[in-house]
Structure formats: structure tokens, C-alpha cells
SEGU-540666 format. One record per residue: residue in one letter; residue number from 1; x, z, y of N, C-alpha, C in turn. Coordinates in nm, 3 decimals, always signed. Layout:
<atoms>
<atom A, NUM, <X, Z, Y>, <X, Z, Y>, <X, Z, Y>>
...
</atoms>
This chain:
<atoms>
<atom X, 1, <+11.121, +14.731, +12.068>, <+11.053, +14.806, +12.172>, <+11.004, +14.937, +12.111>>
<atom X, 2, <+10.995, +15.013, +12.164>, <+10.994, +15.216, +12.088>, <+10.870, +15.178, +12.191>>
<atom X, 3, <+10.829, +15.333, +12.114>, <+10.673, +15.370, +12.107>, <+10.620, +15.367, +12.252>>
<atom X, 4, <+10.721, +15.447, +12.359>, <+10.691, +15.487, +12.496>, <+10.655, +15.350, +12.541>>
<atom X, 5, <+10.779, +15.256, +12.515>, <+10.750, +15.128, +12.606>, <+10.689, +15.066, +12.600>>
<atom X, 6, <+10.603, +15.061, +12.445>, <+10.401, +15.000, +12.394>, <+10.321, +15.081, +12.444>>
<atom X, 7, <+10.339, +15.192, +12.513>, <+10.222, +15.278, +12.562>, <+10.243, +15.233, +12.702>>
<atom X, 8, <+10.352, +15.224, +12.786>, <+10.382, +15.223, +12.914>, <+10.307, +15.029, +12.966>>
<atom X, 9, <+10.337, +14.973, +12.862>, <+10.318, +14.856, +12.871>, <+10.172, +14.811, +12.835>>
<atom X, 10, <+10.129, +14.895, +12.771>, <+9.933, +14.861, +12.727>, <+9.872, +14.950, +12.839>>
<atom X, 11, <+9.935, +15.010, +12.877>, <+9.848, +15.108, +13.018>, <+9.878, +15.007, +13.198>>
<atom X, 12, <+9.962, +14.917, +13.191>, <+10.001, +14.830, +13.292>, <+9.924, +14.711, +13.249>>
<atom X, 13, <+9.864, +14.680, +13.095>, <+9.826, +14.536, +13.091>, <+9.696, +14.574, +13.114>>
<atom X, 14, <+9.611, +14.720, +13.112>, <+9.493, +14.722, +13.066>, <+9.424, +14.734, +13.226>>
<atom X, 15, <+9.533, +14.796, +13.295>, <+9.504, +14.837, +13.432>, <+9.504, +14.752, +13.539>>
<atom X, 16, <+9.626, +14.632, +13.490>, <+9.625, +14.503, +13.596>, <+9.658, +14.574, +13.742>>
<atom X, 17, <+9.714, +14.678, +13.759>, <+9.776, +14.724, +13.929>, <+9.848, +14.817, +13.912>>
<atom X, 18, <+9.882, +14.830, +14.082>, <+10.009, +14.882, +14.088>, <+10.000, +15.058, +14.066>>
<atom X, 19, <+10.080, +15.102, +13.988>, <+10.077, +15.255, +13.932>, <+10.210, +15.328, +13.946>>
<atom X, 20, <+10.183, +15.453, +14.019>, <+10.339, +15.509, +14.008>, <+10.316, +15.574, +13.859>>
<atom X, 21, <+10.448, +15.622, +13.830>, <+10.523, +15.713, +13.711>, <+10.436, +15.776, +13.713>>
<atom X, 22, <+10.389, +15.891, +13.750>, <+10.364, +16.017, +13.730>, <+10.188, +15.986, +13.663>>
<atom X, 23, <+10.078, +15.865, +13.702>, <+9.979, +15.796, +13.661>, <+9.964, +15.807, +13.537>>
<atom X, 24, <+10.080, +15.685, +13.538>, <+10.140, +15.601, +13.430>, <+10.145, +15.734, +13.293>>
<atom X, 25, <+10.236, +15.837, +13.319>, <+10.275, +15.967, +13.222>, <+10.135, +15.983, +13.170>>
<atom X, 26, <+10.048, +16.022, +13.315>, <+9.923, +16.060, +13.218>, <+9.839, +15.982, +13.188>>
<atom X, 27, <+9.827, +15.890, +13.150>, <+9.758, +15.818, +13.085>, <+9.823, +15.819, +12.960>>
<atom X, 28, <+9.942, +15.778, +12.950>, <+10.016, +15.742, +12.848>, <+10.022, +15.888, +12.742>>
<atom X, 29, <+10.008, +15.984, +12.851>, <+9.986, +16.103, +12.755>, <+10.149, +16.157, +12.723>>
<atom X, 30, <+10.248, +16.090, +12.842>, <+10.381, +16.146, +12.803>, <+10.434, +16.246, +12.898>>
<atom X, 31, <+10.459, +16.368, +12.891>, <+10.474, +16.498, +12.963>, <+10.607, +16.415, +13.027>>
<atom X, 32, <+10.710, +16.360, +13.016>, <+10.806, +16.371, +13.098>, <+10.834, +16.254, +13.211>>
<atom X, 33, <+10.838, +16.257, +13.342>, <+10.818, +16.135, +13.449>, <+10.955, +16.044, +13.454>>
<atom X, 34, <+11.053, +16.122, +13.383>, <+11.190, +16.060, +13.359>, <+11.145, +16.007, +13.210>>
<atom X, 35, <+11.103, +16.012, +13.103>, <+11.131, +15.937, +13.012>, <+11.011, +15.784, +13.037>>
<atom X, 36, <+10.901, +15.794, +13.114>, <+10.862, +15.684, +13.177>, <+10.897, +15.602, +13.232>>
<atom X, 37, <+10.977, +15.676, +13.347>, <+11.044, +15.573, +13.398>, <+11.145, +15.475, +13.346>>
<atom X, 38, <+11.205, +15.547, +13.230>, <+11.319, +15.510, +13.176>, <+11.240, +15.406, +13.034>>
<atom X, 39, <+11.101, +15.451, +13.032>, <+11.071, +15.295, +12.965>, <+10.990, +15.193, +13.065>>
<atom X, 40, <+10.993, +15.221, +13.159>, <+10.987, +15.101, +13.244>, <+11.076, +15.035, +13.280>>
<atom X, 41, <+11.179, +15.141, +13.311>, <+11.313, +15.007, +13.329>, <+11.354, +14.906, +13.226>>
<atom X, 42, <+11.365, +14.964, +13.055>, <+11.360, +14.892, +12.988>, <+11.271, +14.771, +12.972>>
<atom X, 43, <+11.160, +14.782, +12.989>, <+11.016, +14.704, +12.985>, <+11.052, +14.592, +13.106>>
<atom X, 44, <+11.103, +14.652, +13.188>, <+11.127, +14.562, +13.304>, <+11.252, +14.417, +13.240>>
<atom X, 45, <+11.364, +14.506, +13.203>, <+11.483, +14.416, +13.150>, <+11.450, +14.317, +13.047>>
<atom X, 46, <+11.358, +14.388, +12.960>, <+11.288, +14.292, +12.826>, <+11.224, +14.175, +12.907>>
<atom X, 47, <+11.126, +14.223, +12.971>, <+11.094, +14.064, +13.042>, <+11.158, +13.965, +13.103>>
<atom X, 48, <+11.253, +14.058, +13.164>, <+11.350, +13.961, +13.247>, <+11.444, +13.918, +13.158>>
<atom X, 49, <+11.508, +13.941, +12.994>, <+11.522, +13.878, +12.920>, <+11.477, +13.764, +12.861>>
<atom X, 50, <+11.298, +13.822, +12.824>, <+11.264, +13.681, +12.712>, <+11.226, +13.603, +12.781>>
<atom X, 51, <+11.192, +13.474, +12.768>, <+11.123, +13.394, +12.825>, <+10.979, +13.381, +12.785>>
<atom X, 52, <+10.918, +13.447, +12.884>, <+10.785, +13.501, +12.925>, <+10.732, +13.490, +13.066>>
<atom X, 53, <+10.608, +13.427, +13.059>, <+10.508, +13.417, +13.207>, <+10.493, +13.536, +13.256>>
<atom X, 54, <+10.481, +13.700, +13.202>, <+10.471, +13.774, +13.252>, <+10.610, +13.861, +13.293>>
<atom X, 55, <+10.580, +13.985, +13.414>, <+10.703, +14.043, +13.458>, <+10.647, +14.157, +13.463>>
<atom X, 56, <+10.755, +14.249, +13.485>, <+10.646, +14.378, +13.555>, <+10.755, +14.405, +13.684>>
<atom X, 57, <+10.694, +14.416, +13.819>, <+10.708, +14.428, +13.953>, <+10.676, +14.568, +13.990>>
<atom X, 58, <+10.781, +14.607, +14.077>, <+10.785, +14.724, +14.157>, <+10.794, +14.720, +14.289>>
<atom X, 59, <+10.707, +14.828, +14.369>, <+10.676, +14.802, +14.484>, <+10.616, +14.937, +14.508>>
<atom X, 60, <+10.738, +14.998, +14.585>, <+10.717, +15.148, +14.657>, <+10.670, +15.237, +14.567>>
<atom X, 61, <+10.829, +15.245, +14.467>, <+10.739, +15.338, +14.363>, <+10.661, +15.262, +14.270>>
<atom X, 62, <+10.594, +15.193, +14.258>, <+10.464, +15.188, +14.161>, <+10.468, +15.061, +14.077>>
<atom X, 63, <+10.435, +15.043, +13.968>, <+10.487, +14.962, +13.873>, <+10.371, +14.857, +13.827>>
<atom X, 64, <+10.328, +14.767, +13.834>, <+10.231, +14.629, +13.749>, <+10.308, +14.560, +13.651>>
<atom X, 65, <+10.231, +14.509, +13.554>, <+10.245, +14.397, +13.461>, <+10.218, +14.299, +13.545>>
<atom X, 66, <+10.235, +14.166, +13.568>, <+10.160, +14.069, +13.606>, <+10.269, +13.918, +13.547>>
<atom X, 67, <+10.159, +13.804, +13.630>, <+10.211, +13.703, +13.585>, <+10.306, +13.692, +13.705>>
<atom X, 68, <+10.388, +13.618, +13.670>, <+10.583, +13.562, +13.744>, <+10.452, +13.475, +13.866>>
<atom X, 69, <+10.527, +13.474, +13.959>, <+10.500, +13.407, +14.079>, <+10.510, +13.230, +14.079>>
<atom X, 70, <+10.577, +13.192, +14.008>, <+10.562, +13.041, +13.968>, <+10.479, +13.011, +13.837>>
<atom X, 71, <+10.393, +13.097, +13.805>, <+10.252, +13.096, +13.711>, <+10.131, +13.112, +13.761>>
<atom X, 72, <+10.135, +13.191, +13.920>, <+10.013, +13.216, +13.992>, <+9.918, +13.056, +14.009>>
<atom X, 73, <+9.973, +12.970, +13.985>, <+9.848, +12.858, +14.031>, <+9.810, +12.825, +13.897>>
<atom X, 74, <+9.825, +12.868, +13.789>, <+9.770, +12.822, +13.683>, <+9.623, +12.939, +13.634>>
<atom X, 75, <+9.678, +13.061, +13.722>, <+9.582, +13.115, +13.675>, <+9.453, +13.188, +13.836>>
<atom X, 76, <+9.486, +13.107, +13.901>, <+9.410, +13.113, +14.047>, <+9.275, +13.006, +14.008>>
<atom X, 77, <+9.240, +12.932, +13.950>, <+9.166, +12.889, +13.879>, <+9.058, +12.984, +13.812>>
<atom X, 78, <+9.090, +13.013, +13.733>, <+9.063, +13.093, +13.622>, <+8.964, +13.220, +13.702>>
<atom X, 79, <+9.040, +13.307, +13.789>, <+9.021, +13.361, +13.880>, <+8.852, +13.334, +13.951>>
<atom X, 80, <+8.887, +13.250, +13.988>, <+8.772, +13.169, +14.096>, <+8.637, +13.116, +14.035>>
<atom X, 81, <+8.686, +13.135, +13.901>, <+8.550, +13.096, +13.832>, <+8.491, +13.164, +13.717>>
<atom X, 82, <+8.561, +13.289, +13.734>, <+8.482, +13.434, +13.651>, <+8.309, +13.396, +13.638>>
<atom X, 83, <+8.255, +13.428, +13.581>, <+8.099, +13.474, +13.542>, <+8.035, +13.543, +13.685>>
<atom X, 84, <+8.125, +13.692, +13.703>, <+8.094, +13.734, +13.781>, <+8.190, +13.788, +13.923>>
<atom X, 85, <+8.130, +13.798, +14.025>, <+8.240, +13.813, +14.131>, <+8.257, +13.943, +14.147>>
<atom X, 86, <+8.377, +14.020, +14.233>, <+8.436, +14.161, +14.203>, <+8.248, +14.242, +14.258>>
<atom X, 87, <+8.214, +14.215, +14.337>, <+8.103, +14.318, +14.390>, <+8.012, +14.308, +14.341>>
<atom X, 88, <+7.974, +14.160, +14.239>, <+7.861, +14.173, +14.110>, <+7.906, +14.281, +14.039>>
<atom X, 89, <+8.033, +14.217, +13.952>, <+8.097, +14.378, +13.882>, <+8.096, +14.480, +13.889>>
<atom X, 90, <+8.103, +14.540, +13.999>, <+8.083, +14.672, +14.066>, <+7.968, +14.680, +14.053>>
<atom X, 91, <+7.851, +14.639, +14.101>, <+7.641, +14.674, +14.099>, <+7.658, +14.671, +13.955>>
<atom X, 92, <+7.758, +14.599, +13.850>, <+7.701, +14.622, +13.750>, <+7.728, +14.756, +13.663>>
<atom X, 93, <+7.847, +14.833, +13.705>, <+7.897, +14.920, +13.667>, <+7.845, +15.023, +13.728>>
<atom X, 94, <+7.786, +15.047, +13.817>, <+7.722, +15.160, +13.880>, <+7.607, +15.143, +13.804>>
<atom X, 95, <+7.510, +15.034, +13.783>, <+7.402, +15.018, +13.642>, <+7.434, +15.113, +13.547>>
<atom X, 96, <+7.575, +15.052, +13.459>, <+7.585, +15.109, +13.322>, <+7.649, +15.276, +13.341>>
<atom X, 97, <+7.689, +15.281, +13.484>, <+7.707, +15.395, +13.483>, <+7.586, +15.529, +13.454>>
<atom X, 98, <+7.474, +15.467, +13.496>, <+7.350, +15.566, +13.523>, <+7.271, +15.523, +13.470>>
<atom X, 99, <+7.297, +15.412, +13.414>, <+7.163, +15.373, +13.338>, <+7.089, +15.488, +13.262>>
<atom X, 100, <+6.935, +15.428, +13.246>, <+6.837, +15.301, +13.342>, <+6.841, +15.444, +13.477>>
<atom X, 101, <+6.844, +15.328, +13.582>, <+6.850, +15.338, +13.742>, <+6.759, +15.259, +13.787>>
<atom X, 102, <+6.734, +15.313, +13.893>, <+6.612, +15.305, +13.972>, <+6.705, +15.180, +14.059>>
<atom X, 103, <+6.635, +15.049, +14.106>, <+6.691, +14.971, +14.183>, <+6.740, +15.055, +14.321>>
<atom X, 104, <+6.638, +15.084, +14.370>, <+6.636, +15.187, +14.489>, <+6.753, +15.231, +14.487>>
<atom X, 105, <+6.807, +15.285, +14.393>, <+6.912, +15.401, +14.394>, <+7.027, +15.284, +14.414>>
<atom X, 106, <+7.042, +15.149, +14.324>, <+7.140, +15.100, +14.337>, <+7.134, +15.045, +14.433>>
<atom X, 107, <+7.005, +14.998, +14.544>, <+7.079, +14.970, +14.673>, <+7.071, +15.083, +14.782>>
<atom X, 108, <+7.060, +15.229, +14.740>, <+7.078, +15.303, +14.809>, <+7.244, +15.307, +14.833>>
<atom X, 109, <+7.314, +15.279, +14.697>, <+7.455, +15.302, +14.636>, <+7.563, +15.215, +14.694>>
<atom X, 110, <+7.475, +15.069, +14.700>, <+7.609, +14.915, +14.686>, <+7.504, +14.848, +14.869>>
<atom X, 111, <+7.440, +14.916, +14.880>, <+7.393, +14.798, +15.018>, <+7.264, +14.693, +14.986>>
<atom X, 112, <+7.263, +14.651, +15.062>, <+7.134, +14.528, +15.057>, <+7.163, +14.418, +14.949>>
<atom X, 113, <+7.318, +14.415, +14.939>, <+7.394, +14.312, +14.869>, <+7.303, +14.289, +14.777>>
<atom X, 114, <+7.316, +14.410, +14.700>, <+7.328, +14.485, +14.591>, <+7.153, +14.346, +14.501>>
<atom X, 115, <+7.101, +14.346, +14.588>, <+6.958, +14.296, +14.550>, <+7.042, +14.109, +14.487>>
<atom X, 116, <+7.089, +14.077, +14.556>, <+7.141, +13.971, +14.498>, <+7.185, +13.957, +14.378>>
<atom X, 117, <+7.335, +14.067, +14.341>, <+7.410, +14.082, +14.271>, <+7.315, +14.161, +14.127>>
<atom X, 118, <+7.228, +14.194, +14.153>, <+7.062, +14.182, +14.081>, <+7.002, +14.086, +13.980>>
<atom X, 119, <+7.013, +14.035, +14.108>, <+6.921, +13.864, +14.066>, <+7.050, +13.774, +13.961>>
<atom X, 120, <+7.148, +13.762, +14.036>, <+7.255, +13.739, +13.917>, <+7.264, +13.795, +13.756>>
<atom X, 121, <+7.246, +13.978, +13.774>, <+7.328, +14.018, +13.639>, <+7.174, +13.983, +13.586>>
<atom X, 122, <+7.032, +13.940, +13.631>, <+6.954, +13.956, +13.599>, <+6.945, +13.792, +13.503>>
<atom X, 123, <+6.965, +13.742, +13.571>, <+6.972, +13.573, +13.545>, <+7.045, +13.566, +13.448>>
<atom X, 124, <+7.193, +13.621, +13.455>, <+7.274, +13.632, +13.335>, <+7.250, +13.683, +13.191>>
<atom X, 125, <+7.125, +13.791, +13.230>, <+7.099, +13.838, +13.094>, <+7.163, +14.021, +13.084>>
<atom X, 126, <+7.209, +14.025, +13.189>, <+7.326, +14.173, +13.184>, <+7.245, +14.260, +13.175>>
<atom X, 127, <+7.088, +14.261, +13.225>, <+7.058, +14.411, +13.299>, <+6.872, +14.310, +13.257>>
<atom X, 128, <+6.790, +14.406, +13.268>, <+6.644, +14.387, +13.196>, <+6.575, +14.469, +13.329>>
<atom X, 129, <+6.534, +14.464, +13.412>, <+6.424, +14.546, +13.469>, <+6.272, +14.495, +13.478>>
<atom X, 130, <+6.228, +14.653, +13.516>, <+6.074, +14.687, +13.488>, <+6.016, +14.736, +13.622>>
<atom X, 131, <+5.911, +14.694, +13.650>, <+5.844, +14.770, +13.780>, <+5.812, +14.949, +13.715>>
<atom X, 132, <+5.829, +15.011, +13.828>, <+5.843, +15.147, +13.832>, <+5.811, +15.179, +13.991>>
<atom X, 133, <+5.663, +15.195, +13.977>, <+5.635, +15.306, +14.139>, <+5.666, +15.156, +14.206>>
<atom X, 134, <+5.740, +15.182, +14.332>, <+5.735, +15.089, +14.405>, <+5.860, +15.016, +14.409>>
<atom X, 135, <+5.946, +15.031, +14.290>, <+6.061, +14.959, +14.259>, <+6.091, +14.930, +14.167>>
<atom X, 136, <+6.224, +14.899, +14.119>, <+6.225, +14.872, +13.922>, <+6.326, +14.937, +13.899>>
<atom X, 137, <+6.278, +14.964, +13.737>, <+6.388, +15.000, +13.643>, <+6.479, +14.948, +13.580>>
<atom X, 138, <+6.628, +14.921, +13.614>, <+6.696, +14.874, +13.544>, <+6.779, +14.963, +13.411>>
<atom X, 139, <+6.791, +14.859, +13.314>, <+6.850, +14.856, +13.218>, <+6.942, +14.765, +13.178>>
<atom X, 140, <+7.065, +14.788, +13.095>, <+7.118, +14.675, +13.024>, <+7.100, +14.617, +12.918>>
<atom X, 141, <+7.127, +14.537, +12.906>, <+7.098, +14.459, +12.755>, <+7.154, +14.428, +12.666>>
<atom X, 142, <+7.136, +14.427, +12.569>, <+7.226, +14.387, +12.454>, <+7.348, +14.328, +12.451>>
<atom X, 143, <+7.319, +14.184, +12.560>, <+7.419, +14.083, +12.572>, <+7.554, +14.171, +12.673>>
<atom X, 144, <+7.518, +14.269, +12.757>, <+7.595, +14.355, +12.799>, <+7.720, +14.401, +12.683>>
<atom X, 145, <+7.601, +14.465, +12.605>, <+7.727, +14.529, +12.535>, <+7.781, +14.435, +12.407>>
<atom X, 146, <+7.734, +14.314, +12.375>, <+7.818, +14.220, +12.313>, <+7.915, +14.142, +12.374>>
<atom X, 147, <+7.895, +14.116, +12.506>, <+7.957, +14.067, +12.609>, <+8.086, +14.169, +12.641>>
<atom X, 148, <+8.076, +14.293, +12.637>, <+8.193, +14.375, +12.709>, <+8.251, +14.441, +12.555>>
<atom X, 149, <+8.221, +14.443, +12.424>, <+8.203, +14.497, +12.325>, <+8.196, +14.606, +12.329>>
<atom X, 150, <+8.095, +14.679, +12.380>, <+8.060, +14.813, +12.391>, <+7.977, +14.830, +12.272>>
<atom X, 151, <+7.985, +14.963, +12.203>, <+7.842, +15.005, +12.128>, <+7.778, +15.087, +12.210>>
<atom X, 152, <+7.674, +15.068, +12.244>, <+7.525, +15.127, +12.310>, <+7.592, +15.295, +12.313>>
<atom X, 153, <+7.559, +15.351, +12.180>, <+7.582, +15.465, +12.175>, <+7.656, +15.562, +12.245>>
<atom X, 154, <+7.826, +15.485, +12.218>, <+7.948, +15.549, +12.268>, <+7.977, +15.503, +12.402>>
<atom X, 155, <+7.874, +15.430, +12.513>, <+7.914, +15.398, +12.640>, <+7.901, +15.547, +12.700>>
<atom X, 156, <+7.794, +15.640, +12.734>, <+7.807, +15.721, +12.770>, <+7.955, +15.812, +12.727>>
<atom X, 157, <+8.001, +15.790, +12.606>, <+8.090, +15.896, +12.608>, <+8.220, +15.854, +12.641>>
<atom X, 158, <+8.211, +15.693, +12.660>, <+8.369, +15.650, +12.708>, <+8.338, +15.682, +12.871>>
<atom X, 159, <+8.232, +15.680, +12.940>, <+8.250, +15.698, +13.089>, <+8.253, +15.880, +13.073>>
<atom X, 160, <+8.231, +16.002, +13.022>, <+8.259, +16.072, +13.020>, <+8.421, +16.144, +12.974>>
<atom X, 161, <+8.478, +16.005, +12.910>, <+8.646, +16.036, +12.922>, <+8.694, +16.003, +13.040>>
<atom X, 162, <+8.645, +15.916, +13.111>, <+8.716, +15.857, +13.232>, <+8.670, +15.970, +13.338>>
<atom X, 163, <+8.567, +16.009, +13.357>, <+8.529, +16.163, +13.408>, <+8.642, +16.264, +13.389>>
<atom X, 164, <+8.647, +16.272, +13.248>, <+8.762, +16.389, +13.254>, <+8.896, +16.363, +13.336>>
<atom X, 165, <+8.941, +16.247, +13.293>, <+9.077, +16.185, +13.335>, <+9.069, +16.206, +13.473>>
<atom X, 166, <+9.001, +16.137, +13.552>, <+8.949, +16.142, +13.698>, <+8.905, +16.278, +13.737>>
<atom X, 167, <+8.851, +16.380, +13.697>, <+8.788, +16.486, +13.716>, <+8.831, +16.567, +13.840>>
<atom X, 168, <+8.966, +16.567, +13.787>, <+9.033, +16.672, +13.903>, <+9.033, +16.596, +14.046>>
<atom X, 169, <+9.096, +16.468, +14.084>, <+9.047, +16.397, +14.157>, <+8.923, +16.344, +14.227>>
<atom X, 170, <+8.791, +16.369, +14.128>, <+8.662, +16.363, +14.234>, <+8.612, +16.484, +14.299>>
<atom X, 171, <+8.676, +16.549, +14.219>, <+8.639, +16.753, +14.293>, <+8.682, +16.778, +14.382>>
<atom X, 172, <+8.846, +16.714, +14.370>, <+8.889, +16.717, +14.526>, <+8.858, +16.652, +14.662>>
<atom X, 173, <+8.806, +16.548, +14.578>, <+8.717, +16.419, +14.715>, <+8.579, +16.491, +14.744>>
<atom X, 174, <+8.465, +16.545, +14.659>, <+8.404, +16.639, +14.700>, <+8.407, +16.744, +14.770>>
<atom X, 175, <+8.468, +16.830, +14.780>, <+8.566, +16.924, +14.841>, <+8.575, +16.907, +14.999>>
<atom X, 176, <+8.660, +16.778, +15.006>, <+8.701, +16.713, +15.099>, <+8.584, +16.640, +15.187>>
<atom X, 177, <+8.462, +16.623, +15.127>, <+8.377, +16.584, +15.194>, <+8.272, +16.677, +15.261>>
<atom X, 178, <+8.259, +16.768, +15.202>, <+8.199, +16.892, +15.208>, <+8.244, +16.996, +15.338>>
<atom X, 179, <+8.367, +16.983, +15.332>, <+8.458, +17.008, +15.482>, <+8.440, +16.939, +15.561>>
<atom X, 180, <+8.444, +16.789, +15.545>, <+8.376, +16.721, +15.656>, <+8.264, +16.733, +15.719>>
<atom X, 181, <+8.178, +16.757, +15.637>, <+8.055, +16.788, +15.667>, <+8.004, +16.901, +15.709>>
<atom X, 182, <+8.102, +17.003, +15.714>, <+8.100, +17.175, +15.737>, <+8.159, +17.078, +15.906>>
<atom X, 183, <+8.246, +17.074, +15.940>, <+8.297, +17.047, +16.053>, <+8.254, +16.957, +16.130>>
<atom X, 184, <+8.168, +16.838, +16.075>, <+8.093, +16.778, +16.169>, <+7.972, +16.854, +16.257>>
<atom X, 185, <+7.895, +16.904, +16.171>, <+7.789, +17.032, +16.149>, <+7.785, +17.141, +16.259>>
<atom X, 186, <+7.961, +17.186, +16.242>, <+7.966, +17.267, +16.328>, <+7.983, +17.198, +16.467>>
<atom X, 187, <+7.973, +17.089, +16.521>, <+8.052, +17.030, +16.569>, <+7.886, +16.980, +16.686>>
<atom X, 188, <+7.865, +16.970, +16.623>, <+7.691, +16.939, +16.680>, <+7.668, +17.086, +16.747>>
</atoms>
């Protein structure tokens, strides 16, 4: 397997969904959308060679790693009994995103839910809060970042790469909302 098809293939295992080419390039950091593709097809044939639980599937364009369809009940299990459920995950990542955050803010952010999914990362040990004014301060905790192997330090600067990566894409959703809001506005 050449270099492209370990990059093409650690950016599909790390991502777990479906990605077109052109994604895929930039992440992988490879300028050309034809030599991607052309290690996906390979990547594709290798699996469908060895005998391996995993495949990678295409669907309108866009490419996943995943497990073969006669492996899905072994790992639907597994699934169902995570630590935490997808919308805990999420309250918790909007946490480490801004941490320390004002509760307020995170159920200004995630909903009423959000107070539950609280009491969970709270129970778990994920997140430490403090009364503050008429709400609390959350923080994460240690077990956070031994748990996800983060170092404390460098969390801020790995969510400031994913900023960059994303960058051009939230400016444009800003943008885009901002027009909305010019046109509702006017609209009144």
C-alpha cells in the first residue's frame, strides 16, 4: 500500500463517514482529486481482496471505511452501550470547546437537554462545576483529558487547527446568515 492510500485510508478510519474526493484531498493534504481517487479505488480492491471485516463503500460520490454489512450485528452492541450518547457528546464538546463556560451559555447553545447531559458528564467525572452569579461554571477534568488523551495545554490549539481547516466554511455560513437576517429585517 503507497503513501496516498495510508493517508486516504487514516482520514476515512478517523472520520467514520461518508466524504467526497475533493474533502478527502484536503485533509490528506494531496493537491490532486484524480490521484485520490485513484487511491481509493485501489483501497477499495485491497479490501475486497483480503479477508477483512472492513470495506470502504461508495455512495453518490462520497467514500467511508466501514464494517461489511454481515458484521453490523456484532458491533450494534457495542454501539448501544457507549459511556456516552451522541447529544451527551456534543454538550460535551461545546464544554471543551469554550471552556470554562457558563452553564447558561451551554443551555443557551444545546437546549434544556443540555442540563441533563450535565448531570451525566458531571457524574462521570468529565466536567467539574462551580456556582457563579446565578449559574455555574463549568470545567473539565483531568479524567477528560486522560480519557480522550488530550494534553490540557494543546486542546486549545488542536480546536484552533480544526478552525483553520473549517474556516472558510463557517465564514461562509456566517455570511449566509447575516443575509438572512438583512432580509428578514427588511421584511418586517
Amino acid at each position: 500500500m503507497g503513501d496516498y492510500e495510508k493517508r486516504v485510508e487514516a482520514i476515512l478510519f478517523t472520520t467514520g463517514r461518508f466524504m467526497a474526493a475533493e474533502e478527502i484531498a484536503q485533509l490528506c493534504q494531496i493537491g490532486s482529486i484524480g490521484v485520490v481517487k485513484e487511491a481509493l479505488e485501489k483501497l477499495r480492491k485491497e479490501y475486497e481482496t483480503k479477508d477483512s471485516a472492513l470495506t470502504v463503500y461508495e455512495e453518490n460520490n462520497k467514500f467511508k471505511l466501514s464494517i461489511k454489512k454481515e458484521y453490523n450485528y456484532l458491533t450494534s452492541q457495542l454501539l448501544n452501550n457507549t459511556e456516552l450518547d451522541g447529544p451527551t457528546q456534543e454538550t460535551l464538546a461545546i464544554i471543551a470547546y469554550k471552556q470554562p463556560i457558563l452553564q447558561a451559555e451551554v443551555i443557551k447553545i444545546r437546549g434544556n437537554k443540555a442540563y441533563d447531559h450535565i448531570k451525566i458528564l458531571k457524574d462521570q467525572e468529565f466536567v467539574t462545576s462551580e456556582k457563579s452569579g446565578r449559574t455555574r461554571l463549568l470545567k473539565l477534568t483531568q479524567k477528560f483529558f486522560d480519557y480522550f488523551d488530550v494534553v490540557q495545554d494543546q486542546l486549545k490549539n488542536k480546536f484552533s487547527e480544526v478552525e483553520v481547516k473549517v474556516g472558510a466554511t463557517t465564514e461562509e455560513q456566517k455570511n449566509l446568515n447575516q443575509t438572512k437576517e438583512i432580509n428578514v429585517n427588511n421584511e418586517e
